[in-house]
C-alpha positions in Angstrom: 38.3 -9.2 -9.0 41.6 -8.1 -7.5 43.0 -9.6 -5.0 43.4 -8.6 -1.4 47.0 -8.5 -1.7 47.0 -5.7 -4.1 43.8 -4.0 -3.0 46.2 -2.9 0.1 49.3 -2.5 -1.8 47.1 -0.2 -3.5 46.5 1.8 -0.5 49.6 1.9 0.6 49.9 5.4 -1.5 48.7 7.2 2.0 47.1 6.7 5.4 43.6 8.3 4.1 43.3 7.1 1.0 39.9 6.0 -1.4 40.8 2.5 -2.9 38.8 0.7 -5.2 37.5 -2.0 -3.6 38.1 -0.8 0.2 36.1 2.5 0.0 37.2 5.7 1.9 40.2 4.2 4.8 40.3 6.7 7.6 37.6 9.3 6.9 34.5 10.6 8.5 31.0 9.5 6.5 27.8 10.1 7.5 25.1 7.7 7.3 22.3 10.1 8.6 22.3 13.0 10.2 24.0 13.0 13.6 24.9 8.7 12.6 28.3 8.3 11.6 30.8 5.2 10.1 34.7 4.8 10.2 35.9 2.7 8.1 39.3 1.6 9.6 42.5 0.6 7.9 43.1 -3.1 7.4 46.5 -2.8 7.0 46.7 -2.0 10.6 44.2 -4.2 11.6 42.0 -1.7 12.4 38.0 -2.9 12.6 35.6 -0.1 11.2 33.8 2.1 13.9 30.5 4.0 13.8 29.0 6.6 16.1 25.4 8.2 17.3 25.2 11.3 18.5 22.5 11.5 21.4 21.1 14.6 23.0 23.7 14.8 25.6 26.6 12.0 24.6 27.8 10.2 22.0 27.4 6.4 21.9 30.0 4.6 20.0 30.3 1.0 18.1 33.5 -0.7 18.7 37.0 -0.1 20.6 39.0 -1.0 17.5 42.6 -1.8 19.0 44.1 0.8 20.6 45.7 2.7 17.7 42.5 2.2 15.9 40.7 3.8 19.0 43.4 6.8 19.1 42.4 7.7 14.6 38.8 7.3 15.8 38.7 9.3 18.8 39.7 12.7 17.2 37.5 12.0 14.3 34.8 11.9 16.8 35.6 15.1 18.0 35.1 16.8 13.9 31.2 15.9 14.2 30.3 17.0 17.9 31.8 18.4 20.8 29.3 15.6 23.2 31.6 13.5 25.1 31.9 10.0 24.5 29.8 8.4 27.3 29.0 4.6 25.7 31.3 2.0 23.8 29.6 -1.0 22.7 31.8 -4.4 21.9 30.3 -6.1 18.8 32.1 -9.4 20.1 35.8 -9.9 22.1 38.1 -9.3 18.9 41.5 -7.9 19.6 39.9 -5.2 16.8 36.7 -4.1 18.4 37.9 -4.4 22.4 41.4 -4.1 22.9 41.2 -0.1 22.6 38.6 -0.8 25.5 41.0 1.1 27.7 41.3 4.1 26.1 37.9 5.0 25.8 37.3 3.9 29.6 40.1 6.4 30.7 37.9 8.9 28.8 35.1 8.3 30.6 32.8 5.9 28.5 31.0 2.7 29.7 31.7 -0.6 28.2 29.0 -2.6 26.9 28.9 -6.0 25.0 26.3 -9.1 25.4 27.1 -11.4 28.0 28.1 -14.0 25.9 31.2 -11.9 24.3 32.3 -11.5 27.7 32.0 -15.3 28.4 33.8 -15.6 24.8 36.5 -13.1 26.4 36.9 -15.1 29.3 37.8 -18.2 27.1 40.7 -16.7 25.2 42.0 -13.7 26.9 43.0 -16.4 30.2 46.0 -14.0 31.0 44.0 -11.3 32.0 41.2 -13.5 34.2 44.2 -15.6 36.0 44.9 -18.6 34.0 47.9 -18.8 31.4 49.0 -16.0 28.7 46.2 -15.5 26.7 45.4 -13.6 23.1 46.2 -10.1 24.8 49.5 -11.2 25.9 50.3 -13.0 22.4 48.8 -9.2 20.5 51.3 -7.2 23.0 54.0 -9.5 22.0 53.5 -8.5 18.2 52.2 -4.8 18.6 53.0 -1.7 20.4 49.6 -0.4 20.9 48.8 -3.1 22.7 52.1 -3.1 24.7 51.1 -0.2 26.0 47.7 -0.6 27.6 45.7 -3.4 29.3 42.7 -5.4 28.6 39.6 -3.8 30.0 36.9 -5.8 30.1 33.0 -4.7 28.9 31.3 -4.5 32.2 28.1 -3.7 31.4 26.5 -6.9 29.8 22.9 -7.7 28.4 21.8 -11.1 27.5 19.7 -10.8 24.2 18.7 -6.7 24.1 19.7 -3.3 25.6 18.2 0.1 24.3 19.0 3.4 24.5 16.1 5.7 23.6 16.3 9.5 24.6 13.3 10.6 22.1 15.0 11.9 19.2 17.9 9.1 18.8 17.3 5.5 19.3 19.9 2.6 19.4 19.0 -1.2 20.2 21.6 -3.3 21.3 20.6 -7.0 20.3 22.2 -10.6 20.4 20.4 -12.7 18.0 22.7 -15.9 17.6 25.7 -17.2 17.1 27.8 -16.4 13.7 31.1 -14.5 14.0 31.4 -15.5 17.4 29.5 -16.7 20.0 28.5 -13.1 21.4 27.7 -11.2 18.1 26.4 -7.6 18.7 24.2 -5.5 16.0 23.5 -2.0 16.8 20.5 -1.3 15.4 18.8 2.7 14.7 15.0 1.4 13.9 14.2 5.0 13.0 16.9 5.4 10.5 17.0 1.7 9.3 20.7 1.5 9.8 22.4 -1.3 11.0 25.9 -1.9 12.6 26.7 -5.2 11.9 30.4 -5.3 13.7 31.6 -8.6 12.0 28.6 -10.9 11.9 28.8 -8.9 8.9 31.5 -7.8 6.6 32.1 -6.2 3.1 35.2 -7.9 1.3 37.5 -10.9 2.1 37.5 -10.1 5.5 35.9 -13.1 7.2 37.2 -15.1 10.0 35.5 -18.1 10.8 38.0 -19.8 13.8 35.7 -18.8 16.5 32.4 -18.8 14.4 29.7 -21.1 13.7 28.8 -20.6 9.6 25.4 -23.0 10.0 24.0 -21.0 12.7 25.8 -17.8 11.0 23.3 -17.9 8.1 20.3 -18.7 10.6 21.7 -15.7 12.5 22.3 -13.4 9.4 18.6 -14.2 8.2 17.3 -12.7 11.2 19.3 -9.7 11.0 18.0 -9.6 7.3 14.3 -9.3 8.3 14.7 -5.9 10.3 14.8 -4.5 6.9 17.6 -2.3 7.2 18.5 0.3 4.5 21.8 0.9 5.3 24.6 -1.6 6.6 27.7 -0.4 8.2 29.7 -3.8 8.6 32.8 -4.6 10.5 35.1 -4.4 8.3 34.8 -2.9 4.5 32.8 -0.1 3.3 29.2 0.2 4.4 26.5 -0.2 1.6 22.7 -1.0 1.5 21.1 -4.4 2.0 23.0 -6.2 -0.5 25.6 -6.7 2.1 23.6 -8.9 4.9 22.3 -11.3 1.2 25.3 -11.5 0.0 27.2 -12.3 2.9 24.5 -15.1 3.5 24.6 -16.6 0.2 28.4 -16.3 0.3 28.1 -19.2 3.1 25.2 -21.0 2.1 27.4 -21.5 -1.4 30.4 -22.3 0.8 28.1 -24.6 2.8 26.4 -26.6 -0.1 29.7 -27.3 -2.2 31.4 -28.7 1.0 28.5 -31.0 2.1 28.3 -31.8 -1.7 32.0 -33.6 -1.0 30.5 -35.2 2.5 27.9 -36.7 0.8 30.1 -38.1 -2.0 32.3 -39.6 0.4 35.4 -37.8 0.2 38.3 -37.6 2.6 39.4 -34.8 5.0 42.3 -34.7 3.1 40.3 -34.7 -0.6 38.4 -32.2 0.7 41.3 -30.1 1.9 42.7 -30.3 -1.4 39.4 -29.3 -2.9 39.6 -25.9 -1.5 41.5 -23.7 -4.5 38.5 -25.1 -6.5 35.7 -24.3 -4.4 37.0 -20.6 -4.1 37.8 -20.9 -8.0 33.6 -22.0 -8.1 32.4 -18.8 -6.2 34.6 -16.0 -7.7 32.5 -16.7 -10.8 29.3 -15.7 -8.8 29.0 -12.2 -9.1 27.4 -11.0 -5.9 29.6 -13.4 -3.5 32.9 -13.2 -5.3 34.2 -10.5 -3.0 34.2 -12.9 -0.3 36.2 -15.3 -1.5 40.2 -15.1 -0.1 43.0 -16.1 -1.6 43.4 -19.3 0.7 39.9 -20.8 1.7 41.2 -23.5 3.7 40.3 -22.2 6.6 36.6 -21.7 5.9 36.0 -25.0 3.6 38.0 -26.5 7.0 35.2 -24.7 9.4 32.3 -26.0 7.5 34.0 -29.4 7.5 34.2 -29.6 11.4 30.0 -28.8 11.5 29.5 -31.4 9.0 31.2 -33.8 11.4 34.5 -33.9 9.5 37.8 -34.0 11.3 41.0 -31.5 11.3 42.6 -31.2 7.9 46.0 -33.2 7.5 48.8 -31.0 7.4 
């Protein structure tokens, strides 16, 4: 398997590109008719994006940052000439809000669970009066963000919003902690396609610092038994099933060889060390090996912590 590293220096040939490994960076697919998926560029940071169109609007998962947002936005525009009238957070992410603006001054609603707004609240303390927050520390680092402000989701559900006009149908549902504390899926029953934002993801592209991997795999087996034929995850290319079980047994495997060193006594630090070989174990299993980064640390370090471990020496 090749690396991340050189998956993207790979795609560095263009700004829509198809790289082996990434699938199609920047263009328009379409899942079904009138059902749409983005898959954004993660050398810009950019979180993938999918869209329904509805009978009079167009209902849209995920800000992306704000250069993301301003790719997406004309793509939108190829496939319908419906304005934009929803834009539904998958969780607080600097890559699925921060572009929050940009749809907003376009007209759209905001919509996340309440618990990504609560997560929002945490970490973004600039913006809700306390000190300098992720936003500010994003502006600091890119222009896009320089440029706009944080705008808030403002319409929130707890566990399940839908939108139903009798020909589309979208069901917003929260169904436990993972990626973050607020995960989102969209979900089209009719079609069986599910938007996963990053509860989910398709390649190396899992951050775990504000996740929860033992209730992640609870969470991800629920998500399984909606029986979805299509997944469009939050970062990656889309794909069938395969995605939500392998993504699960990516961290059950992850889970087991950790608590395998717990139970045989080792040390935060012996366990730290341990990492380069537990990621060495699961690139030889076939359906998971696409998970695995370069430098597990951080995710043999999350696991850790649940197992009642302490922080890593540095």
């Amino acid at each position: 398997m090749k690396s991340l590293r050189s998956l993207l220096a790979a795609a560095a040939v263009g700004s829509v590109a198809t790289v082996s490994g990434l699938g199609q960076i920047n263009t328009v697919q379409t899942v079904a008719p009138g059902v749409y998926f983005h898959e954004g560029d993660p050398r810009r940071g950019h979180s993938n994006n999918g869209w329904v169109v509805f009978g009079d609007f167009v209902f849209v998962i995920d800000a992306n940052y704000p250069s993301g947002a301003k790719i997406v936005m004309p793509q939108i525009k190829t496939t319908t000439d419906k304005p934009v009238k929803f834009v539904f957070n998958t969780h607080h992410h600097a890559d699925h809000a921060y572009g929050n603006q940009l749809w907003a001054d376009e007209g759209a609603t905001l919509l996340s669970t309440t618990r990504a707004l609560e997560e929002m609240k945490k970490v973004e303390t600039g913006y809700f009066g306390g000190p300098p927050g992720r936003w500010e520390a994003a502006a600091a680092k890119r222009p896009d963000v320089a440029a706009t402000h944080l705008k808030p989701p403002y319409v929130l559900f707890p566990d399940e919003l839908i939108f139903d006009d009798g020909k589309e149908r979208v069901e917003l549902h929260w169904f436990g902690a993972g990626h973050t504390q607020g995960d989102g899926y969209a979900w089209l029953p009719r079609e069986k396609i599910l938007f996963t934002g990053d509860a989910c993801v398709n390649g190396p592209h899992n951050n775990v610092d504000d996740g929860n991997i033992t209730e992640w795999i609870k969470t991800l087996e629920i998500a399984k038994q909606l029986g979805a034929e299509k997944v469009c995850p939050g970062h990656g290319p889309m794909g069938g099933p395969e995605i939500i079980v392998d993504q699960q047994a990516y961290f059950i495997a992850l889970r087991d060889r950790v608590k395998a060193l717990v139970d045989a006594g080792k040390s935060a630090g012996e366990i730290k060390a341990a990492a380069a070989a537990i990621a060495a174990e699961l690139k030889k299993i076939p359906n998971i090996a696409r998970y695995v980064q370069p430098d597990l640390t951080r995710h043999v370090q999350r696991v850790y912590l649940e197992l009642g471990g302490t922080v890593f020496p540095k």
